[in-house]
Structure formats: structure tokens, C-alpha cells
C-alpha positions, 0 to 999 in steps of 0.5 A, a space after each residue: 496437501 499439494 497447493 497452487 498459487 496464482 499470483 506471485 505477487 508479494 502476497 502469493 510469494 508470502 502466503 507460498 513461503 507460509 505453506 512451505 514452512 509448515 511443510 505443505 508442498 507449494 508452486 506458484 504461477 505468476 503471469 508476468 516474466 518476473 515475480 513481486 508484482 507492486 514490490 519490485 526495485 527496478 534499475 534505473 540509471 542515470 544519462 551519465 551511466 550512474 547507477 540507481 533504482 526507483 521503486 515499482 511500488 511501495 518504499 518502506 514498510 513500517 515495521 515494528 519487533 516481534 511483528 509478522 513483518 520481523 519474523 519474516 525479514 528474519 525468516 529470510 535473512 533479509 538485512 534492513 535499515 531504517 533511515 529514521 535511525 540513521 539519519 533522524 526523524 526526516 522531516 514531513 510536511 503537508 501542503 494547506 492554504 498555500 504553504 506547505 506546513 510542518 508535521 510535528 514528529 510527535 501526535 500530541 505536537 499537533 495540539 500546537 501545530 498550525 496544520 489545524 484550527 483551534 477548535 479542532 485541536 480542542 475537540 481532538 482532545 475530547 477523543 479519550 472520551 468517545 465511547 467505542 462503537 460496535 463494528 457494525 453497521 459498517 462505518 465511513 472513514 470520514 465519519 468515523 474520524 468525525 466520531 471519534 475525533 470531530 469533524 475538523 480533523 476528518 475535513 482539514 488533515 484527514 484528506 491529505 493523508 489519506 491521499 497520500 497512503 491510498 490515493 482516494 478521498 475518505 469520504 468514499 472510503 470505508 473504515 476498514 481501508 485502514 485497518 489499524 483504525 478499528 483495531 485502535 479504537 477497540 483499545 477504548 480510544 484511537 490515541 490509547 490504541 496508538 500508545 499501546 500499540 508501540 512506534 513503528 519505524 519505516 524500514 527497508 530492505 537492503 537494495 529495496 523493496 525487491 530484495 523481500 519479494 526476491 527473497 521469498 522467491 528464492 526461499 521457494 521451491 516452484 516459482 514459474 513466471 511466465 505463466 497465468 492460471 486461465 481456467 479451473 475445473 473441479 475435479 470429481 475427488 474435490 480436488 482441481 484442475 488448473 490450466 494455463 499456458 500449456 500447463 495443467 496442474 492437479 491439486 488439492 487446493 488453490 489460492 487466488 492471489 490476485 486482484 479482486 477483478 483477475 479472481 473473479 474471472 477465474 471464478 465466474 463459472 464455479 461461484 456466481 456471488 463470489 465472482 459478483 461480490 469480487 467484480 464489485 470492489 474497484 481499484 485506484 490507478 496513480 501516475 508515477 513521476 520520478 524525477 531527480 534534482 540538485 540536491 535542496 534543502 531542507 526536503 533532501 533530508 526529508 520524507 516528503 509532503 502530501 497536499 491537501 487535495 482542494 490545493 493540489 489539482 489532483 497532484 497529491 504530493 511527493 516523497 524524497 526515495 533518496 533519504 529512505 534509501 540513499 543508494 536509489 541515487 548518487 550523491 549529491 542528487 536529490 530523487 523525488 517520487 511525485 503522485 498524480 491521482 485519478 482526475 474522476 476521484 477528486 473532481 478535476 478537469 484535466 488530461 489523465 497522463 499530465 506531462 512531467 512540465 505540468 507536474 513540475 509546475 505543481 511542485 514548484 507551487 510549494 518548493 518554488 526553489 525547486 532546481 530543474 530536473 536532471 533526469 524523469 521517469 514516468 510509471 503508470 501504476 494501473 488498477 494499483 490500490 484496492 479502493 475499499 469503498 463503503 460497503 467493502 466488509 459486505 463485499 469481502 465477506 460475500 465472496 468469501 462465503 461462497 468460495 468453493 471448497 479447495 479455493 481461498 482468494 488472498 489479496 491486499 483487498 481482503 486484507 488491508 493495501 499496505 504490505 504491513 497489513 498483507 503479512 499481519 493478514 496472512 500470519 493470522 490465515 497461516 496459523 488457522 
């Protein structure tokens, strides 16, 4: 079987180095001039000449043994580190009635952390408890954590987080965003879910989130950049015609690995409802700022902190890329990583791009010793995170059902955003 990706995102490059392996012959198309989409690691110097990088997308992935997100570091040889190993548990903080709040480094810790009320934490323990409930009628993320675990949690820790990981309040947000929640909670309750299911430690690539999508690249044999599929037509042999810049391929199968939006253009004339049910799914768009300080402490040894967002403006925190991979920045400097969210999404009235001094102002409300910068960068992250609103299930499941034969869509919003979710999604679509 001949198969053509579009998309040479890391869940096209991953979904090609599957078929590969198996033997199937694979070429994937990706549009811009170099491949990775959201995962690539960009040089980013400092004035002076002093080497760095910044990341395009996520930081770290979370990784566990044995786990598809093994196999395939593994598969491709990649060395990873995991700077929890290296240099402790880095400290994590969130951001709540004006200060900014230890998180414990264990989930039972909570029970006696300030991050939340008493009868919170009492509730909290009744979690065990809960019966499971069937996966339908589809379930909100807010009150599914209501449910399971009252609605202090879902109201006092839940934004915070979740703003943090998809930039989107839990209250629009369906349960299958995160799809280790079901998942958990099929084990008869969310903290024997978490218990059963193992740690998993933050690790990265050496040099960076790059070195996966670059190393699945180069383990491929037909990688074109440069080159966008712009129209499809099925051929009378159930196979089909691709076109796009010049090009024209003829195969037995096609993968939309692309965003839900992109993919339903390409399939408006072959399938109406999967080309509706596509369109229907919306996308999240954050503003990057990467800045660089004198290093301080405690946060130059830590993760990072996520501010509830009724305290943050719609400025939704910011990570510390310098503890998770210290060659992004020399030494002795700090590189912080602050995200500022959609205004519409969290009901605030302000420009859409702040400057860097509006940002700055931000963080000082929580780090107020926080040195000036030595050096920013700003990065506007478009359309970035697949927003998997209530009714997102029945969205997916439509557009998948009226897929045409020899077309598959493949994409983050199908599987879950994190790149965790992507290679245990496609692992599972591979071995099928």
C-alpha cells in the first residue's frame, strides 16, 4: 500500500515512521519550509553572541517506561533527560488570592496545602467513593471534577491548571480534553487511577523538543517541505489523486495530518459532514513571551507557576525552560516562558498582543523582585491548541464516520493536544 501524508507536523511524522516500520511505503508533504509544526527548537541567541533556543511549541513530554512515548525515543535512538532526575523535583507554584502558593510535590500533600479550602480537601477524599459513570451522555470537564471530586476543586485549583496545559477555561471544555481523566476514573476512581497508572517524569530530547520531529524526519524515507496537498480527486480504482504545488501523487490511501480546519477544506467536495463536523471544532491561539533575567531564586530551580485566571488578566502564567533544559540559556541567566490567553476566552478587555512592559507588569505582581530583562522574544502561537469543547466526542466521531474510503484524518484534536496523547493515539491507529 502507497500512503501519502499531509502534514509533517509531529503527528504526521509519527503516523509516516509507524507505516515505515511496518513496511508500507510513505511520503509525507509538509507545507512550511521545515518540518515539526508546534515541536520544533529554534536558535535564539543572545545580543552578545551567546548561544540559546526557545521552543516553538511544548517543552517536555511526560514519559513513562514501556510507554509509546519510550518506544519511540527508543526507536529512534533519541538520548533523553529528565531534569526532575537531574536536579530535584523543581518547584511549582499557583498563583491565588494575591501570592503565589506552593504546589505539593505529592497529590495526597494537597490535603494539607493552603491551595485549597477545608471543605474542599474533605470532600476531596469522598473521591474513592464516587461511582463511575458511563462515558455518555458526553460529560463537561468542570463538572466532571465536580462529580468526582466536589465542586471546590473544579472552582479553586481546576482553572489554574487547566489554563495552564490548554489555555481555555474548564467550564467550555469537555472531559475528553484530557483523556487521561476517563481513563483514570474507569479504574473505579481518579486517585486509583493515578496510582495505578505509575509516575511519569517530564523528559526531554537532548537539544529539545526538535531533536523528536528532526529525528523522525530523518528516519523517513520522503520528507518534501515546501509542499501543501491543495486538492484531492478520487480516482475510479479507489485510489487517489493528490495535487499541490506542481506536484501530483497517486495512492492508495491518504492521512490528513492536520488541523481539523485545514482538513476540512481538503474534504469539502468529497464528504459534507465530515467536512462540517471538522470546521466545527475551534482552536485556542496564545501569545508567547520569552524573556531572560538575572538569575533568581527560588524559580530559577523551578518549573514554573500558573495564575488562577480571575487573578491573572488573562496572563496565564509562566515556566522556567532554563531548569527543564539548561543549554536554552547560558549560565547564570534565567529563561522564563510567559503565556498570555485569548481575552474573548477569559472575559477581559484588552488589546490582543500586549507589549513585553504589560507582561513584565504581570509577573512582577507575583515575582515582584523579578530583575529586568536582558533580552525578550515575542512568538504568536495561531490557532495553536485544538479547543475540545462540549460536544467535541460527537464532532470527532461524525467526521470520522463519513470519511471517505482511502482517507484517515489524524490530528491532536482527534487524539488529545499533548504529544503524550498523540503517540499513545497513534500507537493504538497503528496496531489496527
Amino acid at each position: 500500500m502507497t500512503t501519502l501524508v499531509l502534514g509533517g507536523g509531529v503527528t504526521g511524522l509519527l503516523a509516516a515512521w509507524h507505516l515505515h516500520r511496518k513496511g508500507e511505503a510513505v511520503e509525507v508533504w509538509e507545507a512550511e519550509a521545515t518540518v515539526g509544526g508546534w515541536v520544533q527548537t529554534l536558535p535564539w541567541d543572545l545580543p552578545d553572541g551567546r548561544p540559546g533556543h526557545v521552543e516553538k511549541g511544548p517543552q517536555g513530554i511526560l514519559w513513562q517506561p514501556e510507554s509509546p512515548a519510550d518506544r519511540v525515543f527508543k526507536g529512534l535512538g533519541l538520548e533523553v533527560q529528565s531534569p526532575v532526575k537531574a536536579k530535584g523535583e523543581g518547584g511549582r507554584w499557583v498563583g491565588k488570592n494575591g501570592r503565589l502558593i506552593p504546589v505539593p510535590s505529592h497529590p495526597v500533600k494537597l490535603l494539607t496545602s493552603p491551595l485549597m479550602s477545608v471543605g474542599t480537601k474533605l470532600r476531596m477524599m469522598m473521591e474513592p467513593f464516587v461511582a463511575v459513570r458511563p462515558a455518555e451522555p458526553e460529560e463537561g470537564m468542570a463538572d466532571f471534577i465536580a462529580r468526582r471530586a466536589g465542586r471546590g476543586l473544579a472552582d479553586e485549583l481546576l482553572p489554574a491548571m487547566v489554563a495552564g496545559i490548554l489555555a481555555a477555561p474548564p467550564s467550555v471544555l469537555s472531559v475528553d480534553a484530557i483523556p487521561k481523566l476517563r481513563l483514570w476514573e474507569s479504574h473505579g476512581s481518579l486517585f486509583n487511577g493515578v496510582r495505578k497508572s505509575g509516575v511519569s517524569h517530564l523528559m526531554v530530547p537532548k537539544g529539545g523538543m526538535g531533536a523528536l520531529t528532526g529525528g523522525l524526519a530523518k528516519a523517513l524515507p520522503a520528507v518534501r517541505c515546501g509542499l501543501r496537498g491543495e486538492r484531492l480527486e478520487k480516482l475510479i480504482d479507489d485510489r487517489w489523486k493528490v495535487q499541490g504545488g506542481g506536484q501530483t501523487r497517486e495512492v492508495d490511501r491518504v492521512l490528513l495530518a492536520l488541523p481539523a480546519y485545514a482538513a476540512a477544506e481538503l474534504l469539502a467536495h468529497h464528504s459534507e459532514a465530515s467536512a462540517d463536523a471538522l470546521k466545527a471544532i475551534p482552536y485556542t491561539s496564545v501569545n508567547l513571551w520569552n524573556s531572560r533575567h538575572t538569575a533568581l531564586a527560588p524559580f530559577k530551580d523551578g518549573f514554573g507557576f500558573l495564575i488562577h485566571p480571575s487573578e491573572g488578566n488573562s496572563y496565564l502564567g509562566s515556566l522556567v525552560p532554563s531548569w527543564i533544559e539548561p543549554t536554552c540559556c547560558p549560565d547564570g541567566l534565567m529563561q522564563l516562558r510567559s503565556f498570555v490567553g485569548d481575552p474573548k476566552l477569559w472575559g477581559v478587555k484588552r488589546e490582543e498582543r500586549p507589549p513585553w512592559e504589560w507582561v513584565q507588569g504581570q509577573i512582577r505582581k507575583w515575582v515582584p523582585d523579578l530583575p529586568s530583562a536582558v533580552d525578550t522574544r515575542e512568538d504568536r502561537a495561531h490557532n495553536a491548541i485544538p479547543r475540545a469543547e462540549v460536544g467535541h466526542r460527537a464532532r470527532v466521531k461524525q467526521a470520522l464516520d463519513a470519511m471517505p474510503a482511502g482517507i484517515e484524518w489524524l490530528s491532536n484534536a482527534r487524539f488529545g493536544a499533548g504529544v503524550r496523547d498523540v503517540m499513545e493515539g497513534l500507537e493504538e491507529w497503528a496496531g489496527h
